[in-house]
C-alpha positions, 0 to 999 in steps of 0.5 A: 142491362149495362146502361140500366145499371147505369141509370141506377148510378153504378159507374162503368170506368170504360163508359165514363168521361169527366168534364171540368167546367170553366175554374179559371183564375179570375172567378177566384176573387168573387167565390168564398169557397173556391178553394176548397172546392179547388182542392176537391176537384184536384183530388178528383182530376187526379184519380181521374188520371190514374184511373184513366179515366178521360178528361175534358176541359172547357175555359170560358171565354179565356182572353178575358177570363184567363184559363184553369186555375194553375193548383190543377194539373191538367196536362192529361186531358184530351183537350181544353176548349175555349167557350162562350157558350154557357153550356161545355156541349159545343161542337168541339166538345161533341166531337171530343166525345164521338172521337174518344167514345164512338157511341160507348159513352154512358155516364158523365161526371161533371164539376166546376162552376157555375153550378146554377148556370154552365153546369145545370145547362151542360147537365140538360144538354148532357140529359137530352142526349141520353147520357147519365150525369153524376155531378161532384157537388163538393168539386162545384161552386157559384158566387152564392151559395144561395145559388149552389143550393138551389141549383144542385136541388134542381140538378137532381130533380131534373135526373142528375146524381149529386154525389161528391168526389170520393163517392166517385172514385170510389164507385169507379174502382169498385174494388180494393184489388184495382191495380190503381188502389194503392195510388189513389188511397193516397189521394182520399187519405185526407177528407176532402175539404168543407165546401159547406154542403152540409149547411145548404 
């Protein structure tokens, strides 16, 4: 019944691992909107934290692309691996999961860049292993928004939520009770900022 409700998109804080996708410094420069997609996904990381909900992180070939952007406080994930493998699914990460999960693990939420290529093939992988992917459309970008577009189309034709940071965070503290509420509220005082989801 649990992983049912699951796949209707409900979010199990104890069944739920956040994966941040590659946003490294150097990508900066060529992303219009990489700021503010930034600043969404920092929101998220940190809710992330106090909802203790554990972190992934990959960077993508880092000697050349340098590593995650320094606005994210990343100090708490459960470990920041390097890649060139497109998809964040390599052994390393696997096993990350198995270690923190054991077969417990039902729902990933995933952001990062780029949508239409490290993201969409993570989500498949994700997919193929029977796990339910919420991708946080307003924590994720490419080059193009031509791109962003049509991958998050694509992402939710292949069986993705694509969903945003707050109805994340929302969904995992369900409740205004949560012991985390007070804290968190501060996070999601502010709207979260314009990624240009509305005008894709």
């Amino acid at each position: 019944m649990a992983r049912q409700l699951t796949k209707l998109g409900f979010l199990e804080a104890k069944k739920t691992l956040f994966l941040l996708c590659d946003l490294q410094e150097m990508f900066r420069p060529g992303m219009k909107i990489f700021d503010p997609v930034v600043k969404n996904a920092n929101k998220l990381v940190q809710a992330g934290k106090l909802l203790d909900i554990p972190l992934i992180v990959t960077e993508h070939y880092p000697e050349k692309l340098g590593h995650i952007v320094k606005e994210l406080d990343i100090s708490h994930a459960k470990g920041v691996f390097p890649k060139t493998l497109f998809s964040m699914m390599i052994p390393e990460v696997q096993t990350k999961m198995t270690e923190l999960f054991g077969a417990d693990l039902e729902t990933v939420v995933l952001f990062g860049l780029e949508s239409h290529i490290c993201l969409e093939q993570t989500a498949m992988d994700l997919l193929k292993s029977g796990l339910t992917v919420h991708v946080a459309a307003d924590c994720s970008v490419s080059r193009t928004q031509e791109d962003r577009k049509l991958a998050l189309e694509r992402l939710q034709q292949i069986g993705c939520f694509v969903t945003t940071s707050e109805n994340v965070i929302f969904k995992l503290m369900k409740d205004k009770k949560h012991p985390a509420f007070d804290k968190v509220r501060h996070l999601v005082r502010e709207p979260s900022a314009d990624t240009g989801l509305s005008k894709l």
